[in-house]
ROLUM-218818 format. One record per residue (C-alpha): x, y, z. Coordinates in steps of 0.02 Angstrom, whole numbers. Layout:
REM residues N
X, Y, Z;
...
***
This chain:
REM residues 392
-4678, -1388, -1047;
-4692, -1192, -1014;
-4858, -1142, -931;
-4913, -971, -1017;
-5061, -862, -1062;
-5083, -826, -1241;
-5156, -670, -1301;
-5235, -666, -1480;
-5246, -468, -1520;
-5408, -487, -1656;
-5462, -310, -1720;
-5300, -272, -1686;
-5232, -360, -1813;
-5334, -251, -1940;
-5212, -120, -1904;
-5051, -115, -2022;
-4940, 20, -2003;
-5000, 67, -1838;
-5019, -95, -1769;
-4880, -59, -1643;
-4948, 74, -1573;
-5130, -34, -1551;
-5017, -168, -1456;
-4893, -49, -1345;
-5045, 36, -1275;
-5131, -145, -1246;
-4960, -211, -1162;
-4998, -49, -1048;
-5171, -89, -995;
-5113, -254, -969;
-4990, -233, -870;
-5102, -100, -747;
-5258, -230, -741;
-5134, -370, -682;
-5037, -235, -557;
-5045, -338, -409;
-4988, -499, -495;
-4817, -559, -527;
-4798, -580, -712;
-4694, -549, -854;
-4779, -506, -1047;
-4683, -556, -1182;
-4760, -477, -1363;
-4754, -479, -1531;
-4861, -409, -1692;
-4965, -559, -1691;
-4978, -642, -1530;
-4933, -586, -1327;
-4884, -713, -1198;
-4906, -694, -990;
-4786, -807, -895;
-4896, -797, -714;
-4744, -819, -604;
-4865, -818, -455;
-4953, -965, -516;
-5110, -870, -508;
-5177, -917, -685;
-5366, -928, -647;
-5370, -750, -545;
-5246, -679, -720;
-5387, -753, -846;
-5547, -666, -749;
-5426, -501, -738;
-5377, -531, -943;
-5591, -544, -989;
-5599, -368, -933;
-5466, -290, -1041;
-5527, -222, -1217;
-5428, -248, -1372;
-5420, -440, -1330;
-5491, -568, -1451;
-5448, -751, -1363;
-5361, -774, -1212;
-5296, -952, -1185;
-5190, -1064, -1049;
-5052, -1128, -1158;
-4884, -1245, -1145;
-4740, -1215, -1233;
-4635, -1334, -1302;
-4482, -1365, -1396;
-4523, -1400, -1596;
-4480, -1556, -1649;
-4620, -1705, -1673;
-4553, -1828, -1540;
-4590, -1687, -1421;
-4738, -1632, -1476;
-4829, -1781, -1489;
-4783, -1830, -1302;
-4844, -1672, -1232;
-5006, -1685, -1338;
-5022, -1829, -1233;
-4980, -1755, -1075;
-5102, -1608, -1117;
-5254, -1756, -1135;
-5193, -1859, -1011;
-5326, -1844, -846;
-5448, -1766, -982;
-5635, -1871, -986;
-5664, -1825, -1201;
-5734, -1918, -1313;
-5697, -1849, -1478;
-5571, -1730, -1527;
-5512, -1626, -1694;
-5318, -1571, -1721;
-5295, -1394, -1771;
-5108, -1350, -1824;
-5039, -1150, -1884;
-4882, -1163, -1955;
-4835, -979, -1953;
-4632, -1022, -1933;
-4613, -1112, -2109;
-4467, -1175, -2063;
-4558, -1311, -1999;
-4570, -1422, -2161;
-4729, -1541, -2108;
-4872, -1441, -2193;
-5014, -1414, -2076;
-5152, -1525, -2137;
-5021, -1673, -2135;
-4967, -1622, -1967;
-5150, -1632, -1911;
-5157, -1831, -1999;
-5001, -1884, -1892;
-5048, -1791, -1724;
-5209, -1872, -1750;
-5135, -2040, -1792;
-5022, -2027, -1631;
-5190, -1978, -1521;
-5299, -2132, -1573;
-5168, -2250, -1568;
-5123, -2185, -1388;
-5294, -2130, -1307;
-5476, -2207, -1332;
-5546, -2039, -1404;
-5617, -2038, -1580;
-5601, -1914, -1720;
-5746, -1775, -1728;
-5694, -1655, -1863;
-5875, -1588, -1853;
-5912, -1562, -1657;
-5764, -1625, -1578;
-5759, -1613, -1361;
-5617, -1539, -1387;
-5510, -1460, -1501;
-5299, -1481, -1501;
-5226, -1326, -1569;
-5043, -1338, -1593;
-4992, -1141, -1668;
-4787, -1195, -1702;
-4693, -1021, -1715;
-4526, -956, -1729;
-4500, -951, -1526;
-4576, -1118, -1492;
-4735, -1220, -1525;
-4888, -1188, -1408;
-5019, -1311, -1364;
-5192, -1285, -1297;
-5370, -1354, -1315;
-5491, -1213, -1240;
-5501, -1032, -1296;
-5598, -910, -1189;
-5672, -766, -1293;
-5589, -591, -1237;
-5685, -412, -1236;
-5644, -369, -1417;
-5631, -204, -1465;
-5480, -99, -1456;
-5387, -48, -1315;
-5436, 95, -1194;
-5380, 246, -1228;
-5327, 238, -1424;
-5460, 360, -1479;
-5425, 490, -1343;
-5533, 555, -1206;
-5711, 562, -1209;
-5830, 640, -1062;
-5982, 523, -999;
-6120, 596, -940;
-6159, 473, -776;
-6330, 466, -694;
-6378, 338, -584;
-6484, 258, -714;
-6482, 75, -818;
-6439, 167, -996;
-6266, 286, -956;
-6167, 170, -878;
-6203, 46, -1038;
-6156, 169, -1132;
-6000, 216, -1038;
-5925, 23, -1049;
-5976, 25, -1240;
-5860, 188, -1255;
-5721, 97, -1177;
-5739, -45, -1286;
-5712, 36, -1443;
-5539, 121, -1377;
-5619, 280, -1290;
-5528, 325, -1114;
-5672, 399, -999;
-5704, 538, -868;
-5873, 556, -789;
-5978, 692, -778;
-6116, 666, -647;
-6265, 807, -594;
-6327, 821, -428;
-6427, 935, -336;
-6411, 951, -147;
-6515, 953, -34;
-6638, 907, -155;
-6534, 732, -219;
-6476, 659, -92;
-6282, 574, -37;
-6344, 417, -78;
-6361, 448, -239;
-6196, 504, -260;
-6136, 340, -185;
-6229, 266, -305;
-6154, 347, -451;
-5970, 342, -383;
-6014, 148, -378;
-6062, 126, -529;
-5904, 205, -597;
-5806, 82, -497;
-5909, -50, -568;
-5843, 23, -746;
-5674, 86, -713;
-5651, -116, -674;
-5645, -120, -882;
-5528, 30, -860;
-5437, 71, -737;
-5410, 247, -767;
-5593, 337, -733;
-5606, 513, -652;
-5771, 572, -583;
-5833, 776, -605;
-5958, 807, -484;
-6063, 971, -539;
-6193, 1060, -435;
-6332, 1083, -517;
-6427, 1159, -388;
-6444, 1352, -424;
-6468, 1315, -600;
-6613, 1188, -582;
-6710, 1289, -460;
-6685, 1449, -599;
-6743, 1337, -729;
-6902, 1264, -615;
-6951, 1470, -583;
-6935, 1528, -745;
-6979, 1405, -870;
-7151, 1311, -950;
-7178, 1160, -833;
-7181, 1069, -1018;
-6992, 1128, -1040;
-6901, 1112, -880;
-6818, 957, -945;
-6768, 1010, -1121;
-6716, 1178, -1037;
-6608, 1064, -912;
-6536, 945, -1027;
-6466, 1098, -1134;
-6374, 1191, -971;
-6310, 1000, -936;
-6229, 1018, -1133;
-6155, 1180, -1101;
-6065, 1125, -951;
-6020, 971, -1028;
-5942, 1034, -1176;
-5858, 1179, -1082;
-5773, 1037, -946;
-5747, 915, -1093;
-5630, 1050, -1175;
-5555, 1103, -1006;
-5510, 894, -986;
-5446, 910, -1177;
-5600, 761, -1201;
-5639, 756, -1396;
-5808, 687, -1353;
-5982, 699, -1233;
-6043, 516, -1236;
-6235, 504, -1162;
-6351, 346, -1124;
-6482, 427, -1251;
-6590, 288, -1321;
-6711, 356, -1455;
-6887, 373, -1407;
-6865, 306, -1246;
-6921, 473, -1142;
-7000, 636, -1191;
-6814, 734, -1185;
-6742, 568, -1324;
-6868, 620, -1455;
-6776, 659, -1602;
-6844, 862, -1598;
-6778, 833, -1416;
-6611, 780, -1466;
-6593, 911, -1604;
-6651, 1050, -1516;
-6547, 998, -1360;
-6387, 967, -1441;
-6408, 1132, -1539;
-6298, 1199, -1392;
-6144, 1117, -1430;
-6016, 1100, -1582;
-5945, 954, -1489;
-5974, 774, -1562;
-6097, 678, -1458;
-6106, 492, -1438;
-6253, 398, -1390;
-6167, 194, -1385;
-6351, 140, -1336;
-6466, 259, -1456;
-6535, 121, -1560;
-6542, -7, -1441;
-6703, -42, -1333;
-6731, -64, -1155;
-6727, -253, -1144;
-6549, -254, -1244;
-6493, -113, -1116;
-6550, -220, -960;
-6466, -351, -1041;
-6286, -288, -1053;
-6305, -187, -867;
-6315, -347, -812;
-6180, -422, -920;
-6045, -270, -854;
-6124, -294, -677;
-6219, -122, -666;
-6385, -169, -659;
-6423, -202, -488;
-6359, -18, -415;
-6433, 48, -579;
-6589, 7, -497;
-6573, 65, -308;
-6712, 180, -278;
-6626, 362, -258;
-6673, 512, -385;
-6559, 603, -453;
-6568, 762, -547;
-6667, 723, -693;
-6803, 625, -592;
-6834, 745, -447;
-6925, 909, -545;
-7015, 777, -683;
-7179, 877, -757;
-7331, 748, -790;
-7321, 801, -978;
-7139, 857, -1035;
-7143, 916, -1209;
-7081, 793, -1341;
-7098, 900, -1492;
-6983, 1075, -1443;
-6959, 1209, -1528;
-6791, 1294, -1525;
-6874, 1464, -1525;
-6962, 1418, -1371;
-6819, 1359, -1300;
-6710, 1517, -1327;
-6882, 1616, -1276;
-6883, 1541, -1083;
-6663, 1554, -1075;
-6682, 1723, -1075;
-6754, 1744, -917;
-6603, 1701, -815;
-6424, 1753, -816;
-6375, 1553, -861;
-6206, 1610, -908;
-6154, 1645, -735;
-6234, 1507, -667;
-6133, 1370, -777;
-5975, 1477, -726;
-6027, 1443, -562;
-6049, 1255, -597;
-5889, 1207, -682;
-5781, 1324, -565;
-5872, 1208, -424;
-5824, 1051, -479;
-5760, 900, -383;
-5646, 786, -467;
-5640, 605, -381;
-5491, 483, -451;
-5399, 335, -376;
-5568, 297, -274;
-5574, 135, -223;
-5753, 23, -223;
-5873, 50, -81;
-5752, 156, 20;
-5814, 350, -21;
-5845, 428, 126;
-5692, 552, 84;
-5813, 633, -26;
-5985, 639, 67;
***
């Protein structure tokens, strides 16, 4: 028997004529999540297979749950095709095991194989009770024996452990994620990923009035999701000047629509300068006074670009929920403001008018200001977790 990992694509195998593509770009991430293990992939349309030449199959399988585009991941032995063999290494493959009941599931995809599945099931079966004390369970069995018999061998295995889904990272393109330090963007950032979309970060800070810390924060909580990645850049903006012109010149009532429509503008104008073909935002409808739906219309009047909000119709429980499903949560919720917290009016507006808005803009030169911004950038890549102090 051959030790492997099996791969079952899922989605993927949605995909016809492109369904190459879908897999080479999987193979890819693969191979870059598993970097510093000694493997070899082995793929096909249907099915991939990891031999772990390290040995290191427990590590490989945490490493694999993190990779999108991956249906079922299972620990699987390959053996030659021929019934004498298989039914000894079904054995083998119980032997040890404490079940009680147990279910045979055969695919014959190589037809070739002339015992039709169903009878294949009836004589593994047959050979399993009259070798072992387990029972037949066809309803809730302990444990399932799948036997998938295929042109380059038969594979057995009994557990499957469920993979990310989705589709591989990086399929649909770029996309730009507007990072805070808060629960909802960083949701929203790993829901991105999961449906194919390759991120770079776009976070806001204001010095001295944010402080470092929360910039370690937010550089930590794109570790946290680049571990889905692998690939995340970080834009650092200073939002400084343009904050304190908005806090002069506008209504108290507006400073945060005001401020959430310069944050568009520089986010569509660095999305195109990254060649991103999307601004993706932890916006959650009704949740604040700037997620109204006036707020959102008259906020994202400033940009042509498609805007994503993963999280919009989700509430806050669900959000908490999958921060601390990705492993976000708990930095989510150190206590440093950043930009959007720091200038807070008691009563923002949550019904604005785009008159209004266009009314206060024109009291400051915000052209130059957002020129200022994006030609002030920091880009952080290749950062490894907890380890920033390059960049304070």
């Amino acid at each position: 028997m051959k030790k492997l990992i099996m791969i079952k694509y899922g989605e993927l195998t949605t995909k016809k004529a492109n369904r190459n593509v879908f897999v080479n770009l999987l193979n890819k991430n693969i191979k870059n999540m598993l970097r510093d293990y000694d493997i070899v992939i082995h793929k096909d349309r249907v099915r991939m297979y990891i031999e772990v030449l390290d040995g290191k199959f427990d590590e490989v399988v945490e490493q694999l749950k993190k990779v999108f585009g991956l249906h079922g991941i299972v620990i699987c032995y390959q053996v030659h095709t021929n019934v004498d063999t298989i039914q000894a290494e079904v054995l083998n493959l119980l032997a040890g095991t404490s079940y009680q009941t147990f279910k045979v599931c055969t695919k014959r995809a190589d037809k070739r194989f002339m015992i039709p599945s169903m009878e294949f099931n009836h004589m593994i079966g047959g050979h399993v009770l009259r070798h072992t004390n387990l029972k037949v369970d066809v309803h809730h069995p302990d444990v399932y024996i799948h036997i998938e018999i295929r042109q380059e061998g038969t594979f057995l295995y009994t557990n499957e452990i469920s993979g990310a889904g989705g589709y591989p990272v990086g399929i649909q393109g770029k996309g730009l994620l507007m990072l805070s330090g808060g629960i909802d963007s960083p949701v929203a950032g790993y829901l991105a990923l999961k449906r194919g979309v390759d991120l770079e970060c776009l976070y806001f800070e204001s010095l001295p009035h944010t402080s470092l810390e929360a910039r370690n924060k937010v550089l930590e909580l794109a570790n946290i999701i680049n571990e889905y990645s692998g690939n995340i850049k970080v834009h650092i903006a200073s939002f400084t000047n343009i904050q304190e012109a908005i806090y002069k010149t506008a209504d108290d009532t507006y400073i945060i629509t005001i401020m959430r429509r310069m944050m568009y503008r520089i986010a569509e104008k660095l999305a195109q300068k990254r060649k991103c073909k999307i601004i993706i935002n932890g916006e959650s409808i009704g949740q604040v006074a700037s997620q109204t739906l006036d707020s959102m219309a008259v906020i994202n009047q400033v940009t042509n670009m498609p805007v994503i909000r993963p999280v919009a119709c989700l509430d806050k429980l669900e959000i908490i929920e999958l921060s601390k499903k990705i492993g976000t949560y708990e930095t989510s919720i150190l206590p440093f403001e950043d930009c959007c917290t720091i200038f807070l009016p008691k009563h923002p507006v949550i019904h604005p008018t785009l008159e209004k808005c266009l009314e206060m803009e024109s009291r400051f030169d915000y052209d130059k200001l957002i020129d200022e911004c994006i030609n002030n950038i920091i880009t952080i890549e290749n950062f490894k977790q907890n380890d920033f102090s390059d960049f304070l």
